[in-house]
Biotite code that builds the C-alpha atoms (Angstrom):
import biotite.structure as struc

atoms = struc.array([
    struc.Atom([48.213, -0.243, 19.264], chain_id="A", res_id=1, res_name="UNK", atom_name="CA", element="C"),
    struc.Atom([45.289, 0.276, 21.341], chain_id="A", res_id=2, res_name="UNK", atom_name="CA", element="C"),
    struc.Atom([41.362, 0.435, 20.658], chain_id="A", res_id=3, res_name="UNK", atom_name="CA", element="C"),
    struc.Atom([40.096, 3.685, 20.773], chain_id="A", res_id=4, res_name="UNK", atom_name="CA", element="C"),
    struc.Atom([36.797, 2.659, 18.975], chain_id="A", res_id=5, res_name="UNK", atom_name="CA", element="C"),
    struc.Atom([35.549, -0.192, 21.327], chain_id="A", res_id=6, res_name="UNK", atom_name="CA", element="C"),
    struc.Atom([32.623, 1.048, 23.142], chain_id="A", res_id=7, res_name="UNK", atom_name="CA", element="C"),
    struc.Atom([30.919, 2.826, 20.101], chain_id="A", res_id=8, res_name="UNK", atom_name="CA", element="C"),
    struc.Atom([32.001, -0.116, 17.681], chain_id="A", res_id=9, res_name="UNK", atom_name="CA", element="C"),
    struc.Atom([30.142, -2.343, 20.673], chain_id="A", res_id=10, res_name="UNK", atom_name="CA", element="C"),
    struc.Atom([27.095, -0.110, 20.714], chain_id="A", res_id=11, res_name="UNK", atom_name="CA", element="C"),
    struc.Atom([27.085, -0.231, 16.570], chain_id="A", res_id=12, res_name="UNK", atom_name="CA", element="C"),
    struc.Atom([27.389, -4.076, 16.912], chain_id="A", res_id=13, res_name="UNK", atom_name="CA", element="C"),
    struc.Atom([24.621, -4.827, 19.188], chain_id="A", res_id=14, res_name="UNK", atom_name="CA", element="C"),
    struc.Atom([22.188, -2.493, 17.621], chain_id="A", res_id=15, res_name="UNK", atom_name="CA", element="C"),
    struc.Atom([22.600, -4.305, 14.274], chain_id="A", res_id=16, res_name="UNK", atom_name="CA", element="C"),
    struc.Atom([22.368, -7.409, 16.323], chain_id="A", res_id=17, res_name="UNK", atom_name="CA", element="C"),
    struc.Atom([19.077, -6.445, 18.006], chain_id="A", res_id=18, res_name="UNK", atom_name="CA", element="C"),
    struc.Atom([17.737, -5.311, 14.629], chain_id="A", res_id=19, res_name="UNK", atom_name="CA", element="C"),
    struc.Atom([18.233, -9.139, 13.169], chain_id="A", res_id=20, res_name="UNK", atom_name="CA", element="C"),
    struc.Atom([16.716, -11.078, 16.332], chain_id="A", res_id=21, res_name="UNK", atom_name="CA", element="C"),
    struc.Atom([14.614, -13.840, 15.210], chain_id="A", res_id=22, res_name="UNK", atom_name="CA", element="C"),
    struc.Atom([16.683, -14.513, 11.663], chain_id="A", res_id=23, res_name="UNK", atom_name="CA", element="C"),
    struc.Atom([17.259, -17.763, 10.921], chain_id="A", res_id=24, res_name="UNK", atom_name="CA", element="C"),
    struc.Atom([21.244, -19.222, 11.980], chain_id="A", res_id=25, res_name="UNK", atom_name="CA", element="C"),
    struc.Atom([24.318, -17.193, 11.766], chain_id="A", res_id=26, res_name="UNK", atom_name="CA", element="C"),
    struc.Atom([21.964, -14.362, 10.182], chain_id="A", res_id=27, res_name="UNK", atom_name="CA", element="C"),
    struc.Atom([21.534, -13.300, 13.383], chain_id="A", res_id=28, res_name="UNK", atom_name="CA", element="C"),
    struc.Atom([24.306, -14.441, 15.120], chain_id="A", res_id=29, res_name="UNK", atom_name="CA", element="C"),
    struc.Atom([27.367, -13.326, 12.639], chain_id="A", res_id=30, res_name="UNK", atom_name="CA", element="C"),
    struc.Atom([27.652, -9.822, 12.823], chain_id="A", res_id=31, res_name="UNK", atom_name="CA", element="C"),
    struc.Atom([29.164, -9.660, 8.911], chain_id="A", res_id=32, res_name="UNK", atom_name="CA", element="C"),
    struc.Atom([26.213, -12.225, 7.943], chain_id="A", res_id=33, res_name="UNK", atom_name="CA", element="C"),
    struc.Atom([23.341, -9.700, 10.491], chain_id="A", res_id=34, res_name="UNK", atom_name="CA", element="C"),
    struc.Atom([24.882, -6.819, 8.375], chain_id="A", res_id=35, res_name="UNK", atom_name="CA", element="C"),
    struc.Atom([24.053, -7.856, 5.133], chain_id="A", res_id=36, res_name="UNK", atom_name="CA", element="C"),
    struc.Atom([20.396, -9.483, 6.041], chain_id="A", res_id=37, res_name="UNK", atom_name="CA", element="C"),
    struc.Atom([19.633, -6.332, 7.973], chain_id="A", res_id=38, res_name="UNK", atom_name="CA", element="C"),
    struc.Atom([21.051, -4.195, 4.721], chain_id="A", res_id=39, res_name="UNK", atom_name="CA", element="C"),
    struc.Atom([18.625, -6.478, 2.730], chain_id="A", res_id=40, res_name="UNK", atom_name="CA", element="C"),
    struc.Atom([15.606, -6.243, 4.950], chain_id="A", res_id=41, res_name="UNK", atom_name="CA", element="C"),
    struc.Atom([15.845, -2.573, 5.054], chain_id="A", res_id=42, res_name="UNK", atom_name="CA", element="C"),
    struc.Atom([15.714, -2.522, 1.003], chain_id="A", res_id=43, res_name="UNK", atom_name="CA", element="C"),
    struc.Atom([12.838, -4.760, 0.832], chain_id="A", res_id=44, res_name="UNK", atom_name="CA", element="C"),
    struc.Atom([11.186, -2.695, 3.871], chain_id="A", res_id=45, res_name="UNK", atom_name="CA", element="C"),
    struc.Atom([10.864, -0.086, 1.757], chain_id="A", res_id=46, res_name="UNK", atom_name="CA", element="C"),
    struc.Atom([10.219, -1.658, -1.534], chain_id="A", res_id=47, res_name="UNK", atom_name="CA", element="C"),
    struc.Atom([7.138, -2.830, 0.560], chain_id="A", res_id=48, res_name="UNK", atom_name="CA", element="C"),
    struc.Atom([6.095, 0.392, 1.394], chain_id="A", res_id=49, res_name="UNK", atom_name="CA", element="C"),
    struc.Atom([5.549, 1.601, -2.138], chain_id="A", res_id=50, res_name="UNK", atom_name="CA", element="C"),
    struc.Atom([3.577, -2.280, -3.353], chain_id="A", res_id=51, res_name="UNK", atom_name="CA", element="C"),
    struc.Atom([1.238, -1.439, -0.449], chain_id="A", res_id=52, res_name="UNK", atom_name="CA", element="C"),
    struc.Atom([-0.075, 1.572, -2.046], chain_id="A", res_id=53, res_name="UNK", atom_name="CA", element="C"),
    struc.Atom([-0.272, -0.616, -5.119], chain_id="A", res_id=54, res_name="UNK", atom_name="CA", element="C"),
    struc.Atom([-2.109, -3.218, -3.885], chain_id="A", res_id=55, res_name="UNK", atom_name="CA", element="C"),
    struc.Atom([-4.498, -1.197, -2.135], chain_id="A", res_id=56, res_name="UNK", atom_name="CA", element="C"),
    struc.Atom([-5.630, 1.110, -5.249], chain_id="A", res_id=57, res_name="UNK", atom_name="CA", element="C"),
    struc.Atom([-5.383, -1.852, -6.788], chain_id="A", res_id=58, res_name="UNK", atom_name="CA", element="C"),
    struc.Atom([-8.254, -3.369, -4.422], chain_id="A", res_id=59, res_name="UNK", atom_name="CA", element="C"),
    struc.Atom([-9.863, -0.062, -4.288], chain_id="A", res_id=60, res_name="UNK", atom_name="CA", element="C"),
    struc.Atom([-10.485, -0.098, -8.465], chain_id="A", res_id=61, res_name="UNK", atom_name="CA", element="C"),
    struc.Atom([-11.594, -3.981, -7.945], chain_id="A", res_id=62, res_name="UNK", atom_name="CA", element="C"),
    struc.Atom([-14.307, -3.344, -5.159], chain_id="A", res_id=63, res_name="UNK", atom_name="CA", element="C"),
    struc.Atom([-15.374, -0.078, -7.745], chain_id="A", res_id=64, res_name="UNK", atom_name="CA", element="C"),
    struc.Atom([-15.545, -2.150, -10.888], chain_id="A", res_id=65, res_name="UNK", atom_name="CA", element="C"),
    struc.Atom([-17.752, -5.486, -9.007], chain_id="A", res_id=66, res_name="UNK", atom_name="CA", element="C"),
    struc.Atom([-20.046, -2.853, -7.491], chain_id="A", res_id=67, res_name="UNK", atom_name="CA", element="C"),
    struc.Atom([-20.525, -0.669, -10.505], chain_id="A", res_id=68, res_name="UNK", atom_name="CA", element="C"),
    struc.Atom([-20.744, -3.688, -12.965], chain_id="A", res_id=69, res_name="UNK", atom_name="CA", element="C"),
    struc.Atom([-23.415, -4.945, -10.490], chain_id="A", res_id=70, res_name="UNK", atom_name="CA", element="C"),
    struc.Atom([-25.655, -1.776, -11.536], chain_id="A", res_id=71, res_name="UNK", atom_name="CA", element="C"),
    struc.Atom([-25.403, -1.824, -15.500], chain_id="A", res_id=72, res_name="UNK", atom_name="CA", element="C"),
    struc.Atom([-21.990, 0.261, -15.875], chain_id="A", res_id=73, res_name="UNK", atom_name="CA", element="C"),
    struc.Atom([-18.434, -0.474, -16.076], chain_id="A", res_id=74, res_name="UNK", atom_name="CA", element="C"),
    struc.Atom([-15.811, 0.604, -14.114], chain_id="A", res_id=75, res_name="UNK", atom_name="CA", element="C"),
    struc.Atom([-14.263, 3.058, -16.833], chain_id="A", res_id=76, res_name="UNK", atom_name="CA", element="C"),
    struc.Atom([-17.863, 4.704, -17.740], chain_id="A", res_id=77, res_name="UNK", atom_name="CA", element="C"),
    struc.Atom([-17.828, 5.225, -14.553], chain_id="A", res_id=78, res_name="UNK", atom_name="CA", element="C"),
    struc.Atom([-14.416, 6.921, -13.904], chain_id="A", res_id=79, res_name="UNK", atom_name="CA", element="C"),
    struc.Atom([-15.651, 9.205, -16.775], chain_id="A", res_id=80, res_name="UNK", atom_name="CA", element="C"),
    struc.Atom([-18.875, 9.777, -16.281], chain_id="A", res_id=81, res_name="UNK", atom_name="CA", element="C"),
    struc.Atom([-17.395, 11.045, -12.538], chain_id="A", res_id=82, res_name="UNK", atom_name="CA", element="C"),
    struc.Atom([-14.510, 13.276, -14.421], chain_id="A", res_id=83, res_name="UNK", atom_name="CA", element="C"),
    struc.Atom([-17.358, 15.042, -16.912], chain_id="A", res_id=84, res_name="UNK", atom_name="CA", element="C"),
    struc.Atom([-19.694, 15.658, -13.974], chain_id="A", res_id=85, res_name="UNK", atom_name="CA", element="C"),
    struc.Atom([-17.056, 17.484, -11.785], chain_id="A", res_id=86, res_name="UNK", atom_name="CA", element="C"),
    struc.Atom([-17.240, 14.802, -8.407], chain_id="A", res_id=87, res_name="UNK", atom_name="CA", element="C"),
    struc.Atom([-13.656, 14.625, -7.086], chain_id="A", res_id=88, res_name="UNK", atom_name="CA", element="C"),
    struc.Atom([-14.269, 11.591, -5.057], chain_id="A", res_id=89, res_name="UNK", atom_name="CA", element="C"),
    struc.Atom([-10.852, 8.934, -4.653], chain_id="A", res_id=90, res_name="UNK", atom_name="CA", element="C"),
    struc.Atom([-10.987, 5.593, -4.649], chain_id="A", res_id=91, res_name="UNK", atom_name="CA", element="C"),
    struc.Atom([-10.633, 4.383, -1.690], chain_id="A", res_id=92, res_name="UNK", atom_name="CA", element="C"),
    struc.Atom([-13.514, 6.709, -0.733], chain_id="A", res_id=93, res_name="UNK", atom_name="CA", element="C"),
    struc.Atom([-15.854, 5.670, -3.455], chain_id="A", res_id=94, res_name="UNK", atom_name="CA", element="C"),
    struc.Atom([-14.434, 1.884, -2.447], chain_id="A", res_id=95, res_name="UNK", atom_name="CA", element="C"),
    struc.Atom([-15.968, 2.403, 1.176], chain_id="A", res_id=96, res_name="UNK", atom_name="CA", element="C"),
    struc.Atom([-19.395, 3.937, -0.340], chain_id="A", res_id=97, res_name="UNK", atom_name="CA", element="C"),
    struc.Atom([-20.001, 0.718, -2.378], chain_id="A", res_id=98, res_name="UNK", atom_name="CA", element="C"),
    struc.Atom([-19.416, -1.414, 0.600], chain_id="A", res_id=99, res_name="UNK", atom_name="CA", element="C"),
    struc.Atom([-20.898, 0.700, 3.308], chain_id="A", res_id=100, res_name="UNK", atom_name="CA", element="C"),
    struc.Atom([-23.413, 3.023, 2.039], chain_id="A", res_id=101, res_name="UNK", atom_name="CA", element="C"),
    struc.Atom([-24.897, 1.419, -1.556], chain_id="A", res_id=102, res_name="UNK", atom_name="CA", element="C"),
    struc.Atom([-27.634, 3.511, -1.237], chain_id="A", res_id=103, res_name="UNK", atom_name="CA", element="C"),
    struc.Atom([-25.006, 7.004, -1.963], chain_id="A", res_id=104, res_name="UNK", atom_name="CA", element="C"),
    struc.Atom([-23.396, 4.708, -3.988], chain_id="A", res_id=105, res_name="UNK", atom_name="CA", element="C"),
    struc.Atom([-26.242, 4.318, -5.942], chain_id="A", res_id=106, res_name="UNK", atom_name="CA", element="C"),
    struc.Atom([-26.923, 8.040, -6.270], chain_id="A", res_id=107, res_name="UNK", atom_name="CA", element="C"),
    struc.Atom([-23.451, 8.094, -7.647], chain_id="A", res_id=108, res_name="UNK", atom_name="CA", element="C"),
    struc.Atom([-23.599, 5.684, -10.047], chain_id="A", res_id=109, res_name="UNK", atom_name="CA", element="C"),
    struc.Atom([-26.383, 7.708, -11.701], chain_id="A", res_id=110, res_name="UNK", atom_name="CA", element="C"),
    struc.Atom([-24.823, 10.929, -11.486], chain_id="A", res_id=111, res_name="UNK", atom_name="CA", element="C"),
    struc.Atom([-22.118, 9.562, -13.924], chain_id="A", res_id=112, res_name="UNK", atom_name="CA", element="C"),
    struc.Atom([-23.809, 7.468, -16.231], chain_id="A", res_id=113, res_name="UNK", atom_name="CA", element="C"),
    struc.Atom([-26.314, 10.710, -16.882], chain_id="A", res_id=114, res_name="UNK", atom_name="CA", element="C"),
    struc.Atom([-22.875, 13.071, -17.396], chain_id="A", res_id=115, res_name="UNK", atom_name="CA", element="C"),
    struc.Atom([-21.666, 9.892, -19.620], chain_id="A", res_id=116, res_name="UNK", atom_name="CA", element="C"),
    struc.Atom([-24.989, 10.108, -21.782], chain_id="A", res_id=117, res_name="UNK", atom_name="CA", element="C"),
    struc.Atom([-25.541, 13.967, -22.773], chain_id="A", res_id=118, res_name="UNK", atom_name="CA", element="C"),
])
């Protein structure tokens, strides 16, 4: 019985193959064993998409907390003193103001912990 699929089964194969270059052994050699690793890298390519956002808030509340702790107040005075006084500031912005501009930063800082008192 003859082939009909050979040139697009060809193309298929070879793009998987491209897609595992540089995988150790028959992982990139073995088009069954490129399959699976590419299947798997693919999964953890976008597992690592959504711990990058983690990480980063994650960094973001850590730079807030040493930088707010450094001026008398702690991170979650802070986060409520913002909330009560109505600043809608992120944290990756308020992240880059302690870093790059303490002197805003600073002006911040006592904009919440007066909300946080009264």
């Amino acid at each position: 019985m003859r082939n009909t699929y050979v040139v697009a089964g060809r193309a298929r194969r070879k793009k998987v193959l491209k897609e595992a270059r540089g995988y150790r052994g028959n992982r990139s050699k073995n088009y069954r064993n490129a399959v699976e690793q590419v299947r798997r890298a693919r999964v953890y390519a976008f597992v690592g998409r959504k711990l990058k956002k983690r990480d980063f808030r994650a960094l973001w509340i850590l730079r807030i907390n040493s930088s707010c702790r450094a001026r008398g107040i702690n991170y979650s005075q802070f986060i409520n003193g913002l909330k009560k006084a109505g600043i809608e500031l992120d944290r990756k912005q308020l992240s880059e103001l302690s870093i790059h501009f303490p002197v805003e930063f600073d002006k911040i800082v006592e904009m919440a912990r007066s909300s946080v008192a009264n």
